[in-house]
C-alpha positions, 0 to 999 in steps of 0.5 A: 309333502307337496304345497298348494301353488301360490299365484306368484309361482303359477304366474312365474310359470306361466312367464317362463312358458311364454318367453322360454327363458327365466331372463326373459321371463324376469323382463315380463314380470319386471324382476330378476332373473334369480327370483323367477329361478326361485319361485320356479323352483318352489313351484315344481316342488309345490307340484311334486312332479318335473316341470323343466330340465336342462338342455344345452344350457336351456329350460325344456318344458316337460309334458306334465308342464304342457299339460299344467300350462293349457290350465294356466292359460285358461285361468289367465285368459279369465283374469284377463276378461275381468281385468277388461271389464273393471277397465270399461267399468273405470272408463264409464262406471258400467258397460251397459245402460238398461233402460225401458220407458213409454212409448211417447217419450221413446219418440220424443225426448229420448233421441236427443238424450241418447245422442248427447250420452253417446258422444260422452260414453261411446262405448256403453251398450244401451238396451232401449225397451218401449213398453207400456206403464204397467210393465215398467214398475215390474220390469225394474222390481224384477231387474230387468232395467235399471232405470225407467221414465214414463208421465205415468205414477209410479208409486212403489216403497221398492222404487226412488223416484225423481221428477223430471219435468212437469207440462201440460197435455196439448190437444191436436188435430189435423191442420184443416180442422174447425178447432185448429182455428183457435188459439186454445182449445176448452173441454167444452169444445169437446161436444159433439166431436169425436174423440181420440181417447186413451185406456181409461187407466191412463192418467191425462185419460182419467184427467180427461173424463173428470174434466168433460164429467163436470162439463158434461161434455158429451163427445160424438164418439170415441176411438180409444187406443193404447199409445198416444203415438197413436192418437196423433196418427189418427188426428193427422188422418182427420179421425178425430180430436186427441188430447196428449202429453206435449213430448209426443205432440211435438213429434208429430208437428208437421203433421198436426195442429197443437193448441193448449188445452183448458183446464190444464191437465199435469202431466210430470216426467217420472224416472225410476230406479231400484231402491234397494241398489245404487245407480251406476255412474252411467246411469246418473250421467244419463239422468243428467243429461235427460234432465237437460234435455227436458229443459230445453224441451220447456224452454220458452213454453209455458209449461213449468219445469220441475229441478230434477232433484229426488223427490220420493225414495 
């Protein structure tokens, strides 16, 4: 009655087949040539059908062993596959950083960040996806990423969150204009002007609105759109006056005038992960490393920056 192949016997074989002598498979397999002798014998008989025969003094393999030997291969060739993949994961914790985050930040501080992470981990595979805030919470609840940073509020018992940065949005506009006079700019100076606005769920938006509410700020039109990258473009043009976060301001610094804004409007830099699954090693070095990016972004502005410590989970 045959018995199963043990792993021994099959990676005993399958040094035989290679180096074509029990001599020099004992070599591979770091052994003597008697226990290769042994455990090929054990595995023909496990098999049940001739695997070898003698001629000249020299192993042959048989048909059947050819045949079992394409399998082995196979098997081998996966085995091979996880034993590189446990050594990328020993080299950097992961292969891969999935990460989405808003377009600002995309923009802003996100460069810097990634080109520090890749002199540490050049081997990682970065997915970069810059999206909206309403597709990032669902993004990482569906496993899609496997971190995200946005200035939005995510609120979610499923998520951790950890603050990064703390400032206040800016307001800009094109060098030539009346405000870029000043060395700040108030809601009220807001009157009569048009206005770059965001979507009215954004946060420095609704900020905004309460703001010009209680001043009854009256501005001479809007043009509202989706990206504060966006509203730089448009002040750069001269169409108008937009308030930001900081981070996507400072992108467009050649092209416009930046003043503080009063009353000042918080804006806090949010990164995300699941609750439910511990972050990789690479993804807390690239925290990490964006947290320090963060503070030299702030360094020396007037803008307080929060230790990127968990503050929710």
């Amino acid at each position: 009655m045959s018995r199963p192949l043990n792993f021994r016997q099959i990676e005993a074989f399958r040094a035989v087949m290679l180096a074509g002598t029990t001599t020099g498979a004992a070599q591979m397999l770091r052994t003597t040539q008697p226990s290769v002798s042994r455990l090929l014998a054990q595995a023909q008989q496990a098999c049940g059908v001739k695997l070898f025969d003698l001629d000249r003094g020299r192993l042959r393999p048989t048909r059947e062993a050819k045949d079992l030997f394409d399998t082995v291969k196979r098997h081998f060739a996966g085995l091979e596959r996880i034993e590189d993949r446990v050594a990328a994961m020993r080299r950097s914790g992961s292969g891969v950083l999935r990460l989405a985050c808003t377009p600002a930040l995309g923009l802003g501080v996100m460069p810097a960040a990634l080109e520090e992470f890749l002199q540490r981990y050049p081997d990682v595979h970065i997915n970069m996806q810059t999206v909206g805030s309403q597709y990032l919470r669902e993004g990482l609840l569906h496993g899609t990423y496997d971190v995200v940073i946005t200035t939005a509020a995510l609120d979610d018992a499923n998520l951790s969150l950890r603050t990064l940065h703390a400032s206040s949005a800016v307001c800009v506009m094109r060098p030539d204009h009346a405000l870029a006079q000043q060395e700040a700019v108030d809601v009220g100076d807001l009157n009569a002007r048009r206005l770059l606005v965001l979507n009215a769920d954004d946060d420095v938006h609704q900020q905004l609105r309460g703001a010009m509410l209680a001043q009854a700020v009256q501005p001479q039109g809007e043009i509202e759109t989706t990206y504060s990258s966006t509203i730089c473009a448009l002040a750069a043009a001269g169409n108008g006056v937009g308030v930001v976060n900081a981070y996507i301001a400072r992108v467009f610094a050649g092209q416009l005038a930046i003043r503080p804004f009063t009353p000042q409007l918080p804006v806090k830099v949010n990164m995300a992960y699941p609750a439910q699954i511990a972050p990789s090693v690479v993804t807390e070095a690239f925290a990490d490393i964006l947290a320090r990016c963060f503070e030299a972004f702030g360094a020396g502005e007037p803008a307080e920056r929060i230790a990127a410590t968990p503050v929710q989970s």
